[in-house]
Each structure stands twice: as C-alpha cells, then as structure tokens.
N, C-alpha and C positions, 0 to 999 in steps of 0.2 A: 412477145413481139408478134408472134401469128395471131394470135387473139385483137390485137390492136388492129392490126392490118382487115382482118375479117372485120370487122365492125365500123372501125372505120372511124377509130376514138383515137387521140391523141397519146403518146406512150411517157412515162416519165421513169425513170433511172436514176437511182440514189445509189453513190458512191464514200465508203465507210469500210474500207477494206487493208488490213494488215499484206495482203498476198495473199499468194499462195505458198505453200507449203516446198521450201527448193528441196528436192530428195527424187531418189532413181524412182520412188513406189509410183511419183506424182506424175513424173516422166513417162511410166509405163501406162499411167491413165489417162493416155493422151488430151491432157489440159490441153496442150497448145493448139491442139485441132478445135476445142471446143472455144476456146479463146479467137480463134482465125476464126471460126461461125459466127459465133458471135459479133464481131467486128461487121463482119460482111452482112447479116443480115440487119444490123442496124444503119448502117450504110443505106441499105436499099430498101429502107422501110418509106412507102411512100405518104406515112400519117406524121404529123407533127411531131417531134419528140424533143424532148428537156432532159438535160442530163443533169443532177446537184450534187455535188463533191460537197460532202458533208463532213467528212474529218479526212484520214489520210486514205490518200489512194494509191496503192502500191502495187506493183507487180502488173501482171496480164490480167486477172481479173480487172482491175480497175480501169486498163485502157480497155477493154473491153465492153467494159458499159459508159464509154465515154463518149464517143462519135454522136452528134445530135446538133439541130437545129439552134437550141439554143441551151448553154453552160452556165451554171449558177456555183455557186461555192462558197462555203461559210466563212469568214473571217480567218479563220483556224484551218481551214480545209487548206490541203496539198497535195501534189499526185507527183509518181514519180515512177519508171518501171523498176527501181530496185530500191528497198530502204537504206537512207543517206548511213547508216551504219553501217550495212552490207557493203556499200561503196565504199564506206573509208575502212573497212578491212581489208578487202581488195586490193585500196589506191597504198592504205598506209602500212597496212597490219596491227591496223588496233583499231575499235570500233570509238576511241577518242575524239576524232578529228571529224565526228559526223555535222557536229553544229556549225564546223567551215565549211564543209561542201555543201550542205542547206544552202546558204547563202549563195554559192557560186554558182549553183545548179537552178536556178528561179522557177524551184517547185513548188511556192507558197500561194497560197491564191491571191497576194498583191503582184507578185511575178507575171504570175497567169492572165493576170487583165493585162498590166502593160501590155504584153505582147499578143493579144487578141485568142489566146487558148480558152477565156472564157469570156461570160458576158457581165456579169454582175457579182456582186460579192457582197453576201447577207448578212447585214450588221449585225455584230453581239456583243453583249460584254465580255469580261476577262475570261470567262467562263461559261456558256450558255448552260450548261446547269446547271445553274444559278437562276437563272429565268425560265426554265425547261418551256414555260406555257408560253412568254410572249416571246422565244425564239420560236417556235414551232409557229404561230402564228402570221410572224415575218417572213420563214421560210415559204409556209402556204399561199402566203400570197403574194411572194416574187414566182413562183410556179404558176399559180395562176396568170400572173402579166405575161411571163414568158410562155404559155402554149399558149394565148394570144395573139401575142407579136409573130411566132411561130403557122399559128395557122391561117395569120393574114400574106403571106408568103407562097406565090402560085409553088405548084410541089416539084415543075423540073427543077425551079430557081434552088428548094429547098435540099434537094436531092445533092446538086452540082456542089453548094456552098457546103452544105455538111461534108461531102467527099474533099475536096478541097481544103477544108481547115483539117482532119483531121492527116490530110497529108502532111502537110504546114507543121504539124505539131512535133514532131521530133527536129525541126530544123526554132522552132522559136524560142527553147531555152538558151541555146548558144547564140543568139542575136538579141537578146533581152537588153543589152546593153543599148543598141542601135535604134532601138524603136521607141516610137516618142507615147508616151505615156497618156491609155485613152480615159478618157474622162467616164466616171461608175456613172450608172444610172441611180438618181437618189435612192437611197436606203429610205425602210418604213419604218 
C-alpha cells in the first residue's frame, strides 16, 4: 500500500481467503490490530484501488483487503466475516444447517451486487478451473476497466465513496431484500 502511494500507481487486492485461524495463539498475535491497519490505511490510500473477491472471503483478513474504489468478484466468490459453518454451529450446534444461512446471509457475489457491496461479477463456468486461462484473462481485464473507471474519479470523491461504502457494508446484507437489484456491467 505504501509502495503504491509512493509512486503513485494504482493498488489492486485479491481476496481468496479461508480466515484466519480463531484460537487464543492468533489473539495474542494481535491480528485484530493488523486487521484495523490494514482497513485504515486502505481507507486512506489516495491512489486508485480494486479490490477482486476471487473465491471465499472470510474472516478479518478478507474485510481487510476489501475497502476500495472499485469491487469485482468472481461468479463463485463470497465474503463473509465468519464461515456460514461457523455460524450454524453457533446459531444451531451442528455445522448442518450452513447452506441455509448462505442463502439468508447474502454473502454470495449475486447478493453483493444487488445490494451495491460490489461492482461487477466476473463470468465463469461451472468451474473456472476448467478454463484457468480464459478465466484469468476475463478476470484481467475487468481489473483493468475497473482501475480505469477508478482513476477517472477526482481522489476526495474517491476517498469519501470508498469510506462510505465500506461503512454501508455491514448494514447491506440485512437489507438485501429491500434493495432493488442493480444491473452487472456486461461480462467479457
């Protein structure tokens, strides 16, 4: 992020993350401070940045490198700050009942658009490894559009709307129902 900032190049964030690890050892290594740095210094990076939720985004890692001018997310990608298993141990006591709370929780990236948590969602097949080379090349070049669109965006505007949505984000799963469903930018 300092490296971007110094130079003065656009940043991009690729999100593919299990968690982190919940246990006392993790605790004592203070994630959560590096997790809150992290947040805040992407927050107030004043270069362009893309954030792409590439498969599951879990935990404080994932909302950590999430905050960003412009959000992409794969067909398959999801984010969520605890795995919908972990929840339904919690809610139910059996990690059973996960693939109901998916659904209720609108962690999926057709969720994520309705409700404006992200911008685009990068078409694949059933499997993108299946096509490894022209998913990547799809991917590449909605990044490329998106630190585009992003750097045509004066930087208070970009600063303000990045802080702004990312505030936004823990209140737009619980309103997902309410929000009217915005239209993807075409798929390549």
């Amino acid at each position: 992020m300092q490296l971007a900032e110094e130079l003065g190049v656009p940043l991009v964030t690729v999100i593919d993350t299990a968690g982190a690890e919940l246990s006392r050892r993790a605790e004592e290594g203070a994630m959560a401070g590096e997790i809150a740095r992290c947040i805040r210094d992407l927050l107030s990076l004043e270069v362009p940045t893309v954030s792409v939720l590439l498969g599951q985004g879990t935990g404080g890692a994932a909302l950590a490198l999430l905050p960003a001018d412009r959000i992409l997310a794969a067909h398959d990608g999801w984010l969520c700050p605890l795995p919908p298993e972990g929840a339904s141990a919690i809610l139910h006591r059996t990690t059973g009942r996960a693939a109901e709370l998916v659904a209720g929780q609108g962690i999926r990236a057709a969720d994520l658009l309705r409700c404006g948590a992200i911008d685009h969602i990068v078409a694949d097949t059933a499997d993108a490894g299946l096509e490894p080379d022209r998913f990547s090349i799809r991917v590449s070049a909605a990044i490329q559009r998106e630190v585009m669109v992003a750097s045509r965006i004066p930087a208070a505007t970009r600063l303000r709307d990045r802080t702004e949505r990312f505030e936004r984000l823990g209140q737009a799963s619980a309103a997902t129902e309410s929000l009217p469903v915005r239209s993807p930018m075409p798929h390549l």
